[in-house]
N, C-alpha and C positions, 0 to 999 in steps of 0.2 A: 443445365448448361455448365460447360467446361467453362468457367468464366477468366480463367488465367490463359486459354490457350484462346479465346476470344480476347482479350486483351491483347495476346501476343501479336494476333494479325491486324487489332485497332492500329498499335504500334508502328509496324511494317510497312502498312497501306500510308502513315500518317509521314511517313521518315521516310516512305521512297515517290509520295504523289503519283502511284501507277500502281494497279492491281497487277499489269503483269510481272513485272521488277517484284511486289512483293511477293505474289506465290512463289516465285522462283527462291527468293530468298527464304520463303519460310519452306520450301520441299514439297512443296502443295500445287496441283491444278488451281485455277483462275477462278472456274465457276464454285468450287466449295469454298475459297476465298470470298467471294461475293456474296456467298448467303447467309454463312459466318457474321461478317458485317451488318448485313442488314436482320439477321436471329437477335443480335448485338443492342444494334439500336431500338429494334422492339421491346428489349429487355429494361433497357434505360430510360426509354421514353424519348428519346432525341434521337436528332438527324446529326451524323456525326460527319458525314460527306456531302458535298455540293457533284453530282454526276456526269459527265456529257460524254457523247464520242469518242473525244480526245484530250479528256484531263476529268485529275480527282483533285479536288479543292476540299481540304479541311475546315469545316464551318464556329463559328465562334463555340458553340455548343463544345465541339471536336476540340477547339484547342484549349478552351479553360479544362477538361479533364485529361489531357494527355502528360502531364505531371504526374498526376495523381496514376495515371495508368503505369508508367513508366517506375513509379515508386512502388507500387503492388507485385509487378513484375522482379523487381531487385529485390524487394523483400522475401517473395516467394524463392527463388535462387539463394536467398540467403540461407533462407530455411532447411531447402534441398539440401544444402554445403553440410550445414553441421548435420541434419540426419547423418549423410554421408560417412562425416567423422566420427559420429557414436557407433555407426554399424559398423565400420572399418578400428576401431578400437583406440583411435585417437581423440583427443579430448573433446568436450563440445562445452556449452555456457550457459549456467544456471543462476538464469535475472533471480535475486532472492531480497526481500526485503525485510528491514527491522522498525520499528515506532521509532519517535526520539527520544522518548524516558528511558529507555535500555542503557542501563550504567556502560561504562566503557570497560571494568574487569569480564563484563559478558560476552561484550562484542569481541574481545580477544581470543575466552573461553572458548566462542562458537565457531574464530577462524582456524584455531588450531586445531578443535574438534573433528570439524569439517576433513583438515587436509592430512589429520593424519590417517584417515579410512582409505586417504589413496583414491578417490575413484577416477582419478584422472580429468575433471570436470574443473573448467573454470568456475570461479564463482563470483558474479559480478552483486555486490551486494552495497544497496541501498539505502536510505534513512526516507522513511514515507510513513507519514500516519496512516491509520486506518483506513480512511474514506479513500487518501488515494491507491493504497494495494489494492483498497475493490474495484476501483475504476480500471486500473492497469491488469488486473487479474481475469477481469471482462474483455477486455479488450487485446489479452493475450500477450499482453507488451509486459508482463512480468511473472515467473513461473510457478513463483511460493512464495508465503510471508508469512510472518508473526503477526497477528493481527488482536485487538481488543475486542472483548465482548461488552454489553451485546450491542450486534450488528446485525444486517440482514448477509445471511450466506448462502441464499439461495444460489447455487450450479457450484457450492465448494465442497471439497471433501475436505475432512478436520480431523488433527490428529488431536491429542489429549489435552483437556484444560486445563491451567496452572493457575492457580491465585498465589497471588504476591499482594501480603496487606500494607495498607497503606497506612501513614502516621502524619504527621501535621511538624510545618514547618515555621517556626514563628516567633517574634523578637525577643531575645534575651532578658529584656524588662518583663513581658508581657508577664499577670501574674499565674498564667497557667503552666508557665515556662518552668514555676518551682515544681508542678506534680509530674511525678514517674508516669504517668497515663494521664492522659487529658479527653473527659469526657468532651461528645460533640455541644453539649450545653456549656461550655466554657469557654470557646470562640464566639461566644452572643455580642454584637458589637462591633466587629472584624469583617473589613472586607477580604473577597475571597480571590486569590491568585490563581485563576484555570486555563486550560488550553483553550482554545475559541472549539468553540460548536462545530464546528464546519471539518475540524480534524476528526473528530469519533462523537456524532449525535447523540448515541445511541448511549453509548459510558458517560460523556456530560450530563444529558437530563438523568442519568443513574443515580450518578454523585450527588448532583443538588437533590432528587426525591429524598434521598438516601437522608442529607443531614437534614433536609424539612422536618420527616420524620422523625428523626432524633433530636430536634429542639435548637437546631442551628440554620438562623436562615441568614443570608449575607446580608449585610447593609448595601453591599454594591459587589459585583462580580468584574475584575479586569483578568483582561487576558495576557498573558505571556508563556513562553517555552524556553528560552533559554535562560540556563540559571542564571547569568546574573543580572537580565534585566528581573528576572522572577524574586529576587535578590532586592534588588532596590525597589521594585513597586512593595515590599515584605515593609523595609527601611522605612519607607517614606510615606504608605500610606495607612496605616492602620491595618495592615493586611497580615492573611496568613496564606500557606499554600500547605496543599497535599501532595503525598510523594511517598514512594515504599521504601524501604530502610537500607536497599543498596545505593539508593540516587545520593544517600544521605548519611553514610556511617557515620558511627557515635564519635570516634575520635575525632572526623574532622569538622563535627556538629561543634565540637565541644573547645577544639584549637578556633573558632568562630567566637567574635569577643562580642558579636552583633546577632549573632542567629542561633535557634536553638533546631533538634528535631526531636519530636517526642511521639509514642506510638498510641491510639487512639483507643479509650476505656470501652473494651466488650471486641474491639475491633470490627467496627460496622461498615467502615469502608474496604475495597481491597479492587486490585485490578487483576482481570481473568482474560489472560491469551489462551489461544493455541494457534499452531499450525495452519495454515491452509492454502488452498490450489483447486484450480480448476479439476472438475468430475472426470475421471477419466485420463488424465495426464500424469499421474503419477506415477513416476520411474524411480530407478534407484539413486539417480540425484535427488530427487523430493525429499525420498525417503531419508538416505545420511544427512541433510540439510535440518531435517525434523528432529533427528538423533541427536543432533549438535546442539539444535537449539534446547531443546529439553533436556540434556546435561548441562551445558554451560547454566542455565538459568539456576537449575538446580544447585549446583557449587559453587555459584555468586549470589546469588539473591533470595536465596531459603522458599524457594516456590514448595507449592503443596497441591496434591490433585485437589479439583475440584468436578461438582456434579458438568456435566455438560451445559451448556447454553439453553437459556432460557430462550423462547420467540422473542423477536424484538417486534414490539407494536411504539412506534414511534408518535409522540405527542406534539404537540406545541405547549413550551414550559415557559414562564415568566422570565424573563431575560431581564439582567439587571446593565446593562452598555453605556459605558463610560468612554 
């Protein structure tokens, strides 16, 4: 089923209350218009018309989805539009998304990167955790991101993975705060500063297997993302947080009369992106957006290849919710 050009004549029939008014309006005979409609309603399972001799009444069924029909249609047009504009060599617009831990010397790295390849492309770019570039990535409402591993990527295609290791952020008394490297058994006693669950599942329960592991379990786990509440829950509860060495250079670790950042003995933690997008949609916007971000990351944040993505088998992990 043509479901946009059945929608077109849902429309029609709905905004003129007369099958003939609308064939005429869509260019179409009467009788393909009517079967249209009712191929339609079989399709949906509802009666979207009330019928008689001499009138077409729109039935409730009909009009709670004639919004939604009307927004499929604008959308689809819209889509048409920028096709339009990429075949015809005028710009078009690439939804691109970054996490929120990406320093801000990156996200600069990656605009100029981007625009000085020239491709003519807007670039409309985002701040979205993982979970949600995968929902908007499914859903088509976003075209590429930076995303955390591991995840589930199932319908993405992925460009190269980068680890960026992480180090520990934590109060200037603390007495782990005198060693150059701070084993994960030295935070024993320290609540733990993380993103909530619900932004990257998959690299949460990583991080905590990861210090169990290694001899570090939290007394309690709160959550925050922006630094300076991340800042004060550090201050004020006993707390530490994790973080890669761009979120956190030394100098202004060290102009901090309250906070320190120190990088973690063996380095057992680290965070691992790359790239990704829908299978099959990959154009040469993707591609320079992918370029940019894997330079820019690269001459800000000291990334390093890493093996590709492990499967993610997601668990249920002992949550500590305060």
């Amino acid at each position: 089923m043509d479901l946009i050009r059945h929608m077109e004549c849902f429309v029609a029939v709905a905004e003129e209350s007369h099958f003939g008014r609308a064939a005429e309006r869509l260019g179409m005979a009467q009788p393909p218009l009517s079967q249209r409609i009712q191929r339609l309603e079989r399709h949906l399972g509802v009666r979207l018309f009330e019928r008689t001799s001499r009138q077409v009444t729109i039935t409730k069924a009909g009009t709670l989805l004639l919004d939604d029909a009307r927004e499929l249609l604008g959308r689809s047009e819209a889509l048409l539009a920028t096709a339009r504009r990429i075949r015809d060599g005028e710009s078009g617009l690439l939804r691109a998304a970054l996490p929120p831990d990406i320093a801000g010397d990156t996200v600069a790295a990656l605009l100029d990167g981007f625009r000085a390849h020239g491709t003519g492309v807007e670039l409309e770019l985002r701040e979205l955790t993982t979970a949600q570039q995968l929902a908007q990535l499914a859903a088509h409402d976003l075209d590429v991101g930076l995303i955390h591993h591991p995840c589930d990527v199932t319908g993405l295609e992925l460009g190269p993975v980068l680890r960026r290791e992480i180090g520990v952020l934590l109060p200037r008394g603390a007495p782990a705060a005198a060693l150059t490297e701070v084993p994960l058994t030295a935070l024993t006693g320290y609540d733990l500063v993380l993103f909530h669950r619900s932004a990257a599942p998959g690299l949460h329960d990583d991080l905590l297997t990861t210090c169990a592991r290694d001899g570090y379990t939290p007394t309690a786990v709160r959550h925050g993302q922006g630094a300076s509440f991340v800042r004060g829950l550090i201050l004020s509860s006993h707390a530490v947080a994790f973080g890669p060495k761009d979120a956190h250079p030394a100098p202004a670790a060290d102009q901090d009369l309250d906070l320190v950042w120190r990088p973690l003995a063996g380095a057992p933690l680290a965070l691992r992106h790359s790239v990704a997008w829908p299978k099959g949609r990959g154009d040469t916007a993707v591609s320079t957006f992918a370029r940019a971000v894997t330079r820019a990351l690269h001459s800000t944040a000291a990334v390093s290849a890493d093996t590709p993505p492990r499967p993610l088998h997601l668990r249920p992990t002992a949550e500590y919710w305060l």
